[in-house]
N, C-alpha and C positions, 0 to 999 in steps of 0.2 A: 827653848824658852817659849810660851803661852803668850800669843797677842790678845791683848786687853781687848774684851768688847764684839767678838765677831758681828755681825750683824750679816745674815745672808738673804737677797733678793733672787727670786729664781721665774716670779709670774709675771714675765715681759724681758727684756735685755737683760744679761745678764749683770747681776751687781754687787760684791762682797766687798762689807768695809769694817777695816779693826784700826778700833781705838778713834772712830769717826772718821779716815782717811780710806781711798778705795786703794782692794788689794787686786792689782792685773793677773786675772789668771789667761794666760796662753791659751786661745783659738786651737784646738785639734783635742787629742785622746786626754790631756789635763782635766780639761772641762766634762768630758764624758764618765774621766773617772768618777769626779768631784761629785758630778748629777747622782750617780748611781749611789753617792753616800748620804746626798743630802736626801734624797726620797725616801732613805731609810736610818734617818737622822735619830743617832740616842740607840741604835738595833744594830747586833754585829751582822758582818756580811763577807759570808764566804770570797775565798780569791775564785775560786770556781765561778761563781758567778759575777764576779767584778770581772774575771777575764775572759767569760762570755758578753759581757755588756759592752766591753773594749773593742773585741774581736769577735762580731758576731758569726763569722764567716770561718776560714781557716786560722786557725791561732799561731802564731812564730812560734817557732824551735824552742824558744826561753821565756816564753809567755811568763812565766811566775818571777822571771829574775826582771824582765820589763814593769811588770804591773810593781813590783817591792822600788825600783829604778822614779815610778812615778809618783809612788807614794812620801818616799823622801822629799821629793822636788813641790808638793803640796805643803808637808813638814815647814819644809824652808818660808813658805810663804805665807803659812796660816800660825804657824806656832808650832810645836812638837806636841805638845799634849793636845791641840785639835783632833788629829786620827792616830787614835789607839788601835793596839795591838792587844785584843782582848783576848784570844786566846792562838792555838796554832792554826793557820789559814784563814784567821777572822777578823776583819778589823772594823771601825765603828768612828764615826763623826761626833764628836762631843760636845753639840754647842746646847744651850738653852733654846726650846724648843719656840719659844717665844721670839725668839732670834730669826728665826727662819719663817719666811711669808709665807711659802706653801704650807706649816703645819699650824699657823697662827689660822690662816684662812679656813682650813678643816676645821678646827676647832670653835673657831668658830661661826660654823654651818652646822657641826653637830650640836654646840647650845640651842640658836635657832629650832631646833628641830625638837630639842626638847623642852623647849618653850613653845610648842607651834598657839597660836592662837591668844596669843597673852600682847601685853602691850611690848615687853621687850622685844620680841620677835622681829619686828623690824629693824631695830636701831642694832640690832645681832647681825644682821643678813649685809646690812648699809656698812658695818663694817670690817665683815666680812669683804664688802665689794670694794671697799677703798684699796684695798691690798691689791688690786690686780692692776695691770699696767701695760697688759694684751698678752700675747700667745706665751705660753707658759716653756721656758728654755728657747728664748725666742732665736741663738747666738749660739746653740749646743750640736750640731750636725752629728743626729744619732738615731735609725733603725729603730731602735728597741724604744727611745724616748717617744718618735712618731709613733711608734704600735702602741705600746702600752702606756705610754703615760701622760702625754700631752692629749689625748682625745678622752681619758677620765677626768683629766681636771676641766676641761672645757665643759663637759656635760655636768660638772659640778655647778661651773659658772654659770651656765645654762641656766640650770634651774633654779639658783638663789636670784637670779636676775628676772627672773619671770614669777616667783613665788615673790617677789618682794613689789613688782607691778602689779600683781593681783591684790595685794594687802589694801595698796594705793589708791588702786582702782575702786574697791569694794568699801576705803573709808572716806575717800575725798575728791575732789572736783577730778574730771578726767583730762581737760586741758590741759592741765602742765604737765603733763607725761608724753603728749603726744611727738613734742620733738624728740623728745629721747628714742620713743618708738621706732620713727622718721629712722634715725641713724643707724639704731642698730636692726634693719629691717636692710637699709640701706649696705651697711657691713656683713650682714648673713643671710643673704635675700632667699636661700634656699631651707630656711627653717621657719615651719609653716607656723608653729605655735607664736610666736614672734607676730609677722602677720595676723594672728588672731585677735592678741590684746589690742594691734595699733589698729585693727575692724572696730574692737570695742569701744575703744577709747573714744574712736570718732563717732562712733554711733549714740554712746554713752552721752558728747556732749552736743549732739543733733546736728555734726555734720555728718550727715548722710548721703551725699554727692561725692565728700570729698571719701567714705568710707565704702563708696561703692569702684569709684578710680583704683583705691589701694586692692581691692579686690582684682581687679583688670589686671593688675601691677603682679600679683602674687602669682597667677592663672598665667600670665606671660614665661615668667620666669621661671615656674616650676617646667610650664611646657616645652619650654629651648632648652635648659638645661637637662630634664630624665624624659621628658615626652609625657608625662600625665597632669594629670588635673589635680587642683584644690581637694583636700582630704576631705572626710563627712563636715570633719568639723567648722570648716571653714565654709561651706557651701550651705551646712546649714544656719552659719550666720548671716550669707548674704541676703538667705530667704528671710532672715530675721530683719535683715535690714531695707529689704523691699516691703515686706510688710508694715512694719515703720514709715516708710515714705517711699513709694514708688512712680518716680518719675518718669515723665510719656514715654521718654527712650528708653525704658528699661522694658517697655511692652511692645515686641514684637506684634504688628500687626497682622490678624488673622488672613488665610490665603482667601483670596478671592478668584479663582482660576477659570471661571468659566467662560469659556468663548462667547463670540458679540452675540447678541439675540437678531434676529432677522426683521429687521426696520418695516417694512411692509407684508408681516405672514399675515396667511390670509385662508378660512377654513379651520377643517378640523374640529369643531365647535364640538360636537358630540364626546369627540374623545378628551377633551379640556376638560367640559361638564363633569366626565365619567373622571378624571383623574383629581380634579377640584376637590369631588367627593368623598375623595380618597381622605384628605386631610382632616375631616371634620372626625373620623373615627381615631385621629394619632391618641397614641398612648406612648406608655415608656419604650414598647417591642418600635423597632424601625418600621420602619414601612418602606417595601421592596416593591418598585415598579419595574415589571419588563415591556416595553416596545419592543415588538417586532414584525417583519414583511419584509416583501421582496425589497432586494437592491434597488435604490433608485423612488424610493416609495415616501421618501421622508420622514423614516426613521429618526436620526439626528436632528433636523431643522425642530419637529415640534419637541424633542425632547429638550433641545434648546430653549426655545421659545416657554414651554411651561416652567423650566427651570427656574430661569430669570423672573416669570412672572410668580413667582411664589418663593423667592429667594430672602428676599426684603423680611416676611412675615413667619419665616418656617426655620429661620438658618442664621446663624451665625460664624458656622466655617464653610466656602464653598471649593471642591476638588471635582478636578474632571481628569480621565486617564484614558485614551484610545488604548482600547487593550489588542489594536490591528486583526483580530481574529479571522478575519475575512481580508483577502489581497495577499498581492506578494509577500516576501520574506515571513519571518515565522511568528507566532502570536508571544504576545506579553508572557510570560511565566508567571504564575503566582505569587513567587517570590520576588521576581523582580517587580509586580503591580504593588506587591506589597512595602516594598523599599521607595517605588518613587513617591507615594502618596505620607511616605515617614518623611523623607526627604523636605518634603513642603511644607511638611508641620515642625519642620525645626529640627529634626534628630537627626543630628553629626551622623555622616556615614559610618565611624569607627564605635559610635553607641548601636547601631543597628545587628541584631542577629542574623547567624546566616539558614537558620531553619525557618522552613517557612510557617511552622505552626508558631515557632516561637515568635518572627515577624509582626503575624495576626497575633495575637493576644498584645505583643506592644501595641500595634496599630488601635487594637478596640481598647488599650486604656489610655491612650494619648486623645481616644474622641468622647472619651465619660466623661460625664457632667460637662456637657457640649451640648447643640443640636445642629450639625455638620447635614449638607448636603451634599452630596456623592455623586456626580454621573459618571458612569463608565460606559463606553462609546467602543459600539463594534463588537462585542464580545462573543467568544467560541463557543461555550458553552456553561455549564451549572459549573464545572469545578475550578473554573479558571476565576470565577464572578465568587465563587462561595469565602475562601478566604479572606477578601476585602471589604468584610461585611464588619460593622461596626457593632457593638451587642447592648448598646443603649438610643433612645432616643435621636433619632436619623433619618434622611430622606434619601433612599439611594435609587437612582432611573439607571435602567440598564437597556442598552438597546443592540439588537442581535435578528439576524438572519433568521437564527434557529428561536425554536417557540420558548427553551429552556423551561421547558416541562417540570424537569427535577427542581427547579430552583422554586416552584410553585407548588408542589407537592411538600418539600421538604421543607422549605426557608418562609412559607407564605405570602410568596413574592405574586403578585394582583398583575395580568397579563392583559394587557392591548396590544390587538393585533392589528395592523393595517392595512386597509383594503385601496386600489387605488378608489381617489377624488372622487366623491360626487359630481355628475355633470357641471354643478352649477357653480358648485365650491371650485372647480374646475377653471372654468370661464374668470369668478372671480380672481383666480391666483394669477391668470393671465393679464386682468385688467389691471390690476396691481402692479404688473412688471411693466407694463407699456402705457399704459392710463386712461380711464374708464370711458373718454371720448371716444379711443378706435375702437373698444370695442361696442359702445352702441353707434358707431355709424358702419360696423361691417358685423352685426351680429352674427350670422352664417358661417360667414369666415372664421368668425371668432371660434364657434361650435365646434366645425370639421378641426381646423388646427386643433384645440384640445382633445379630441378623437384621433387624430392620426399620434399623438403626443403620450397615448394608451392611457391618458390622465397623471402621468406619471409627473412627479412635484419637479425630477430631475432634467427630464425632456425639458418641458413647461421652459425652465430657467432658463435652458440654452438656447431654444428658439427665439425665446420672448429677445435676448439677446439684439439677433440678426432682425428680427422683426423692428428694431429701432431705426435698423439703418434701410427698411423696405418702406415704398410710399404706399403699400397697400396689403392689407392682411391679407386678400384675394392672391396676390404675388406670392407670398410667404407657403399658401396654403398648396397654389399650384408645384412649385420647386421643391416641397418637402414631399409630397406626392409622386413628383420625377425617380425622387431617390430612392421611396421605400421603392417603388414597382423595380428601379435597378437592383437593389441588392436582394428583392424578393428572388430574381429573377438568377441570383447568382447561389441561389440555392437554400438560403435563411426561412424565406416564408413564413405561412401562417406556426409551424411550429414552433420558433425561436418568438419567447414572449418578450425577448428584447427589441425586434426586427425596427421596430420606430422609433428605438431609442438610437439605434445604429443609423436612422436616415435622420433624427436630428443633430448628430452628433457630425456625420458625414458634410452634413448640408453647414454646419458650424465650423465642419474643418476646409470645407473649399472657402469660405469666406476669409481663411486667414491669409498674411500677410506671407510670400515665400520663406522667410527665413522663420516666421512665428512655425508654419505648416512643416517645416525641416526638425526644427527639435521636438517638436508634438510626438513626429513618427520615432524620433530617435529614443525619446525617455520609455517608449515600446518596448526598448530592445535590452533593457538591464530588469534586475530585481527590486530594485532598493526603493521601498515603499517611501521612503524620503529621500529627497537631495537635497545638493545645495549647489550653489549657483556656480561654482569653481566647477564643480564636475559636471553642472548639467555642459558648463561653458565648452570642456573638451569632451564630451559625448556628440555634441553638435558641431566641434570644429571652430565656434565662430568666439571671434574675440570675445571678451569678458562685457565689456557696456553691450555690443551687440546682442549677446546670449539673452544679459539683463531684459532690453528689450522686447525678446519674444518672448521672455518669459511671463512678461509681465502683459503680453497680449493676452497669452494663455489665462493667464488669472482673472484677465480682462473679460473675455469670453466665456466664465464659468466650466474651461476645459481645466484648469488648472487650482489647486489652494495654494495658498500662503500663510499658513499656520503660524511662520514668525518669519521676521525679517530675516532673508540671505535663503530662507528652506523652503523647499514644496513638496506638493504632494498629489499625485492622480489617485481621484475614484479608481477601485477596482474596476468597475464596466466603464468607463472612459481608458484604463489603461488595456485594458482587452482589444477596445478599438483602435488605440494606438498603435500597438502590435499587429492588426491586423494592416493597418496600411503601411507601417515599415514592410512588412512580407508583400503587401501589393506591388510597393510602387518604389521600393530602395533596390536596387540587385544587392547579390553576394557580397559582392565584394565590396559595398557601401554600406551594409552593414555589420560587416566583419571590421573593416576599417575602423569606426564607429565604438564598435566594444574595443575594439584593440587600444582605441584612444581615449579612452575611460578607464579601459581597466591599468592604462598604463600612470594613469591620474591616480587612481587610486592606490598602485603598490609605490611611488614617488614621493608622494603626499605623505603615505606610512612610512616609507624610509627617513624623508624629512624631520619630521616629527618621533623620531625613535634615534634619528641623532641628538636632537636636545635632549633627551634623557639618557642616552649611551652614546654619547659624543668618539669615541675611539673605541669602538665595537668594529672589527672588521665585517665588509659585508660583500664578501666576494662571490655569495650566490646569485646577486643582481646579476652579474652577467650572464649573455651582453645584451641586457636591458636598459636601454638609454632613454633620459627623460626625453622626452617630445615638447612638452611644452615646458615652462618653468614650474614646478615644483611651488606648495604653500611654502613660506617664509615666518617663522616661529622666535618669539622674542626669547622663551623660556621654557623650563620645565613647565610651570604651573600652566600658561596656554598651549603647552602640545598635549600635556592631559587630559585638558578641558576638552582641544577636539578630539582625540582617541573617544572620550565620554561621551561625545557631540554624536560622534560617527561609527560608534561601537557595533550598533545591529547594523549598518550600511554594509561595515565592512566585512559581517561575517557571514550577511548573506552574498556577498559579491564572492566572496571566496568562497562557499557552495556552490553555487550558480556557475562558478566559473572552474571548478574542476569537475561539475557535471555536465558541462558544457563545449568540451575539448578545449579548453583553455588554462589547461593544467600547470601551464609554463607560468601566470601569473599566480595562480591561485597560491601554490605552494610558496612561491618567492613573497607575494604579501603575508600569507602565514608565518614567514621567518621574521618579514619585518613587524612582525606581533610579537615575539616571543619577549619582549622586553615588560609592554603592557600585561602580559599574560604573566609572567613572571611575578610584577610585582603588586595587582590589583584586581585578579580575576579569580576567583574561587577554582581550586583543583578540579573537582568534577565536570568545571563549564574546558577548563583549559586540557584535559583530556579527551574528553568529547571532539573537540574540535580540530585537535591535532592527530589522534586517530582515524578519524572523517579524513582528514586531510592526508594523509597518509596514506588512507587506502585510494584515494580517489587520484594519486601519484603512483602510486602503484598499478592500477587499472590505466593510465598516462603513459606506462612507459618511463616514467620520468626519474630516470634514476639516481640524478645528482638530489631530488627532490626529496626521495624516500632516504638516501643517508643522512641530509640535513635532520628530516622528521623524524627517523629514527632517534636520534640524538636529540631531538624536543624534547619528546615524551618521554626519554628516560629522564632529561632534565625534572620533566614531574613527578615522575617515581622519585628521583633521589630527594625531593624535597617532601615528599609526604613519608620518606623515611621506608617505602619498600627498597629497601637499596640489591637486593637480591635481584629483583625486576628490574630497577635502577641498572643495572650491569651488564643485564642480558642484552638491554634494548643498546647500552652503547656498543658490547661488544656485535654485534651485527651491524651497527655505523659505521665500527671503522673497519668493516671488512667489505662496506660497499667504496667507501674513502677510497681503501688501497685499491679494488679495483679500478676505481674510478682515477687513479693519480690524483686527487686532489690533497696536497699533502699537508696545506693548511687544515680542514675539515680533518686528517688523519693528529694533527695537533689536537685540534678541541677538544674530540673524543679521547684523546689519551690523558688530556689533562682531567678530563670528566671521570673516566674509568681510575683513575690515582682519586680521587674523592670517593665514588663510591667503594673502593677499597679501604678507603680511609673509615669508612663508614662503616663498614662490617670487622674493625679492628683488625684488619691485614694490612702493619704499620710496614712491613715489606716490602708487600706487593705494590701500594700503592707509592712508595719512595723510587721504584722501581719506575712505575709508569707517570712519574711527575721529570724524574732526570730525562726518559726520552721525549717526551713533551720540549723541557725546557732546551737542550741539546737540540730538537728540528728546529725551536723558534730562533733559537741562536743562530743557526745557519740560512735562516729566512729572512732574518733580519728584523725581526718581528718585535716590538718592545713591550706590547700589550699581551704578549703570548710568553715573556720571559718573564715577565709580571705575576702573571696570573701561576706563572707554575712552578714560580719562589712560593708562592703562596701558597698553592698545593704541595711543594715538599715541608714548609712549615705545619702542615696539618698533620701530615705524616708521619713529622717528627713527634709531634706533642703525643700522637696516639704511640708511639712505641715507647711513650712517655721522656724523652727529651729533652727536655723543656726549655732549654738554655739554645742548643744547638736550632730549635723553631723560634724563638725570640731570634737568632742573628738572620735567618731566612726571611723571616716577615719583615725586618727591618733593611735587609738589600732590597723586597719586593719594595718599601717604602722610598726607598733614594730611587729607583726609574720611577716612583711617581710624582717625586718631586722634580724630575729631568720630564715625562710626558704630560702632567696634569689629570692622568687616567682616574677621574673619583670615584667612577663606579667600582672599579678593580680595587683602588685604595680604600672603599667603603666593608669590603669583605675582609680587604687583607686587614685592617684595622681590629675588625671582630673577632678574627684568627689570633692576630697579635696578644688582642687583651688576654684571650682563651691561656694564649701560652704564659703569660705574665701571671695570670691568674696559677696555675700550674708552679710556677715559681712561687708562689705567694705571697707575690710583689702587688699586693691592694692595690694603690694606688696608680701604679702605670695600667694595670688591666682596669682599673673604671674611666681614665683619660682615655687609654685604647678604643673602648668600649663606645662612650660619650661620643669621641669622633666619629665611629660608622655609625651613631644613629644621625647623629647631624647631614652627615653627607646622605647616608639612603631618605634621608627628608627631605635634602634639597632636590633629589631625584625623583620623588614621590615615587618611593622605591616602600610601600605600607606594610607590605610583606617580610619583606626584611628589615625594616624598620621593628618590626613585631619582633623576631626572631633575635634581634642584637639584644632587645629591651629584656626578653627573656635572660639573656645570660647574664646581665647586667645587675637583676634585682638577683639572681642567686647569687653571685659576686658579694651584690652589697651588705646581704643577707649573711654571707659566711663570716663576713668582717664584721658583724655585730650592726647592721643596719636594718634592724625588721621594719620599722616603719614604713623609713623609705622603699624598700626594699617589696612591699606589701604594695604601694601607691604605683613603682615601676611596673610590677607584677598584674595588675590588675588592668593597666592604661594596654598591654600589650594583650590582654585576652579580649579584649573590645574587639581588634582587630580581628587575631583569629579567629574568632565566634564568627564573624561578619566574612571572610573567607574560608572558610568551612576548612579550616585548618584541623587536621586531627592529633595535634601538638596542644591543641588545646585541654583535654582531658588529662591528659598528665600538668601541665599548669596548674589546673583546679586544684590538684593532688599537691601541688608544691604549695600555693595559697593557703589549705588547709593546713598543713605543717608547721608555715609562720602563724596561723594564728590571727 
């Protein structure tokens, strides 16, 4: 018997009612039947496919006598003439199509559309929208419903719901749309279009503060949830909306970075004049100054000093970059001059390139239609200074040892060279520092001191110094006198054109304080063109306030800078001196002490700060290297990065320095405690370089625990640049130093390493092979980070011998010990591994949740590299599931990065980019 009236709801809970009463259809395989008839409501429908829709997996023994068993039992409830029996295996739902909200709502979407543009159009769409009542089978738990059918109707809804806000938009006030926006921006905060209208709508009706928050709001959201940024079209509304009304905070202020100018310079006239002159000939070409002269001659101070004085009238961005080219550790790179000087003008690290011609050409169009001035301070030579050249309208001073010939030939950079002081400019700069009475009540004196001083701007300063605390220039003049004749006398003389700088410097350091004269000699005895006050603290031994205070004698004295709060920095010919009176007057063993206690700060320090971002990383090669002092103290990831960032070239000259130095026992052991940083924010080429340096300089050591860790670095780099052949070699010679070495944890790493790069060259075998003896030693070690880790390497194993189910339950064991250890770095890969294998299943959804969670954790790690890497597999994922957009936006946020770490994963990206389209 036919119940009167069907009426069926299916777009939100489910709802069927005959004769205006609802008819209960039974939660499980009822409902799935029902769905699969009503989507093809009025159209027969094979049992084949009804009992595919049923049972998408394995079918029961009697599948066809089940599905005819559930077809009665609908019968019963709907009517008998509801689902016919149209022909053999085919049956069909017979309601009036009107009846049914999913075909009422089609329906009318396709009127809509062919009325696009007419006044109906609206009142089509509006009731079209009334019909929905949220997720479409909201009550129907079904595979096939989530794949296929429930994400068409919603992109339907999508877009009658945004096609009918644009109607609204483009005939009448924006205001009363804008709650609606609110909400459903609010409910699908990951759909950018959505956001766009409720940008417009505020813009539309002039709030533009409140259209610039929803922007923040969109940029937040999109970036926690896939890691990328606001689409074109959205960014280029903001620009829309900053042009519209652009409020102070929304204008970053331009850098202003140039160090203090010198309160009292004094001289130099001639070369002002000559550089003054320089500007009256500007055009659109820059104009390229070089300073240069001997150390100590006041290269910096006047390039300072005209900076400033010309800064106000020439410039409105000003940048200064020591590019160290002269003094310890090693000079700036190009590419790296060229990153910090982006950096300051506002370009996210993961927008920067990692070539350096690509850099330059960012840099010179981030400074067009600008007029920026540029000092670069110190510099090596023409090729280090050339790329940082800006190709419009600019003032850049560069100051250098060397004459940089080439940059004058080639670039038409205007050269001053300096000679020391005229006498009298001389004298002046003297009375300047001490004040113009002593020098006319002891002119003579005044004379000889600036002659014993070789005119030199840097003498000059130190003396002037001591001469505050002397009652008579005559005094000053005799004592400095004392000292050149002593150290003439120790073999320097008339040919060292320092010789006077060494007896004002001499005469500067017996004035100091013992403990100030104690770390003077010590900061001698290391490379690191900068410290900071923690390490200078255990270089010297002496408590931390104490340190402070000689350090600040130092600065006091003009033996020492202070460039920024907590850092310092020795002149190159002040730290020459330094060094020579630690070798005078420290013995051996005070300043072997001395490094030993510095360098022990420094590998500590790295340990410390390499726990906050791999918190349960064993690190059994420290031994038995025991801290001496206490160890930094690190609240987070984000501050041990900052100082890894802080201390980057400290540490990697202290790690040269100190495996060229027989100190190979730290060098190698702080290189390990790098591998974390290097791992996840160091370009391949910088992070090979230095672990093969390092390596061999373990090797030339003796140090053979050193060289199977390093061994296993550097294949670490191989296997991530994808030479996985190279990859394999460098472990398999790791673990043959391991075993001889009995170190049987290290004989782990490498095996669970060599199960990867096997995995990697599709030897789903071999590498199951050397993941079981991995996991089997950590088992009997006891080891929970190591049974972890090499679940997770037989789940790769699996998925490559293609698997896929069997690598789903291994990533999901490796997952329960990280919910027993907390290990997120390990959980951060194994998550990635996971999605891989789910994805493999072609289980969408668990692999982009899988997925999603290792970018989140390698983010809270500031793990950038693999952050990159997860994002990669994440937009192809989302890409295979019918997501090119988003998919495009993932794709694209994650090539930022490898461009910026010279990732060579990156050209094939581009190649997948292009694909999508």
């Amino acid at each position: 018997m036919t119940r009167p009236g069907i009426d069926i709801r299916v777009l939100g809970p489910w709802e069927i009612r005959a004769g205006g009463q609802i008819v209960p259809i039974p939660p499980g395989q009822l409902r799935v039947l029902l769905a699969a008839l009503v989507v093809s409501v009025n159209q027969p429908v094979s049992t084949d496919t009804l009992a595919e829709r049923l049972w998408p997996g394995e079918q029961p023994s009697n599948a066809r006598g089940s599905l005819h068993t559930y077809i009665g039992r609908l019968r019963q409830l709907l009517g008998q003439d509801v689902i016919q029996r149209v022909s053999a295996g085919r049956y069909q739902l017979s309601v009036h199509s009107d009846h049914v909200d999913l075909h009422r709502f089609r329906e009318l979407l396709r009127l809509a559309r062919l009325d696009e543009g007419s006044p109906d159009e609206a009142e089509l769409l509006t009731g079209a929208l009334r019909l929905w009542r949220g997720r479409p089978f909201a009550d129907v738990p079904s595979g096939w419903l989530e794949r296929d059918v429930v994400p068409r109707l919603t992109e339907e809804w999508f877009a009658a719901t945004e096609r009918r806000i644009d109607i609204e938009l483009g005939t009448g006030p924006a205001e009363p749309l804008i709650a609606d926006l609110h909400e459903l921006t609010s409910r699908y905060p990951t759909r950018e279009s959505l956001w766009v209208r409720l940008i417009t709508a505020l813009h539309k009706a002039g709030r533009h503060e409140d259209a610039l928050v929803a922007y923040a709001q969109v940029f937040r959201v999109l970036n926690d949830e896939f890691g990328i940024d606001p689409g074109a079209e959205l960014q280029r509304l903001r620009q829309e909306v900053l042009r519209g009304h652009s409020p102070p905070s929304a204008r970053a202020p331009a850098p202003r970075q140039l160090p203090h100018d010198i309160a009292k310079f004094t001289g130099r006239q001639d070369e002002l004049t000559r550089l003054d002159a320089l500007l009256l000939k500007r055009a659109n070409a820059p104009i390229i100054v070089s300073i240069d002269g001997a150390p100590g001659i006041g290269k910096t101070v006047l390039a300072l000093h005209w900076a400033h004085r010309v800064a106000n009238r020439s410039s409105d961005v000003q940048l200064y970059l020591n590019l160290r080219g002269y003094g310890p550790g090693e000079p700036v790179t190009p590419e790296a001059g060229a990153e910090a000087l982006l950096r300051e003008l506002g370009v996210a690290g993961d927008a920067i390139p990692s070539d350096v011609d690509e850099r330059s050409a960012l840099l010179r169009s981030k400074l067009a239609g600008r007029r920026p001035l540029i000092l670069l301070d110190n510099a090596l030579d023409a090729g280090q200074v050339r790329p940082l050249l800006p190709g419009t309208s600019a003032l850049v001073i560069v100051t250098s040892r060397n004459q940089l010939r080439g940059l004058s030939v080639r670039d038409g950079a205007h050269r001053v060279t300096l000679s020391p002081m005229p006498h009298t400019q001389a004298v002046d700069l003297l009375a300047a520092a001490i004040g113009s009475h002593r020098v006319a009540e002891e002119p003579a004196a005044a004379a000889r001191l600036v002659r014993l001083c070789d005119y030199l701007p840097l003498a000059l300063a130190i003396v002037a110094e001591r001469a505050h605390r002397s009652e008579s220039l005559a005094d000053v003049v005799l004592a400095l006198e004392d000292e050149k004749a002593r150290l003439d006398n120790l073999g320097s003389g008339e040919d060292d054109p320092h010789t006077d700088l060494r007896a004002a410097l001499s005469w500067s350091y017996r004035a100091l304080r013992k403990s100030a004269a104690m770390m003077f000699r010590k900061l001698g005895l290391v490379p690191a063109n900068d410290i900071g006050l923690d390490a200078a603290a255990a270089l010297s031994g002496l408590p931390r306030g104490r340190a402070k205070d000689a350090l600040d004698q130092l600065v006091a004295t003009n033996l020492l800078e202070q460039p920024r709060p907590g850092r310092y920095q020795l002149h190159d010919l002040i730290r020459l001196y330094a060094t020579n009176m630690a070798m005078t007057h420290e013995s051996r063993a005070e300043r072997d002490e001395a490094v030993d206690r510095v360098l022990d700060w420094y590998l500590h320090a790295t340990v410390a700060a390499d726990k906050v971002l791999a918190p349960h990383r064993n690190r059994d090669f420290l031994g038995p290297y025991k801290a001496r002092v206490p160890p930094a103290v690190f609240t987070g990831p984000q501050e041990a990065a900052a100082w890894f960032e802080e201390e980057h070239y400290s540490l990697r000259a202290i790690v040269a320095w100190a495996g060229a130095n027989a100190w190979g026992g730290h060098a190698w052991r702080i290189a390990m405690a790098l591998t974390t940083l290097f791992d996840s924010a160091v370009p391949w080429r910088e992070g090979l370089n230095f672990y093969t340096s390092t390596l061999a300089d373990a090797r030339a050591a003796g140090e053979r625990g050193g060289e199977a860790y390093l061994l296993n670095s550097v294949g670490c780099i191989y296997l991530d640049k994808e030479e996985y052949a190279e990859a394999k070699a460098y472990f398999e010679q790791s673990l043959a130093c391991f075993r001889q070495l009995g170190i049987i944890r290290g004989q782990g790493m490498t095996l669970g390493n060599l199960s990867m790069a096997n995995a990697k060259l599709r030897d789903g075998e071999t590498a199951r092979d050397y993941a079981m003896q991995a996991l089997e030693l950590y088992k009997d070690l006891d080891y929970p980070r190591g049974v972890t880790q090499n679940l997770d390497n037989l789940g790769i194993a699996q998925t490559v011998s293609g698997d896929h189910a069997a690598a789903v339950e291994s990533h999901l064991r490796a997952h329960q010990h990280f919910l027993r250890t907390g290990d997120a770095m390990t959980e951060a890969f194994n998550q990635h591994n996971l999605g891989l294998a789910y994805a493999g299943l072609g289980d969408t959804p668990r692999a982009v949740r899988a997925l999603r969670t290792s970018i989140v954790l390698h983010r809270e790690a500031v793990n950038r590299r693999w952050e990159a890497v997860t994002l990669v597999d994440l937009g192809k994922v989302l890409n295979a599931a019918g997501h090119p957009r988003i998919a495009r936006g993932v794709l694209a946020s994650a090539m930022t990065t490898m461009l910026e770490l010279a990732d060579p994963r990156a050209k094939d990206l581009q190649a997948t980019l292009a694909e999508i389209g």
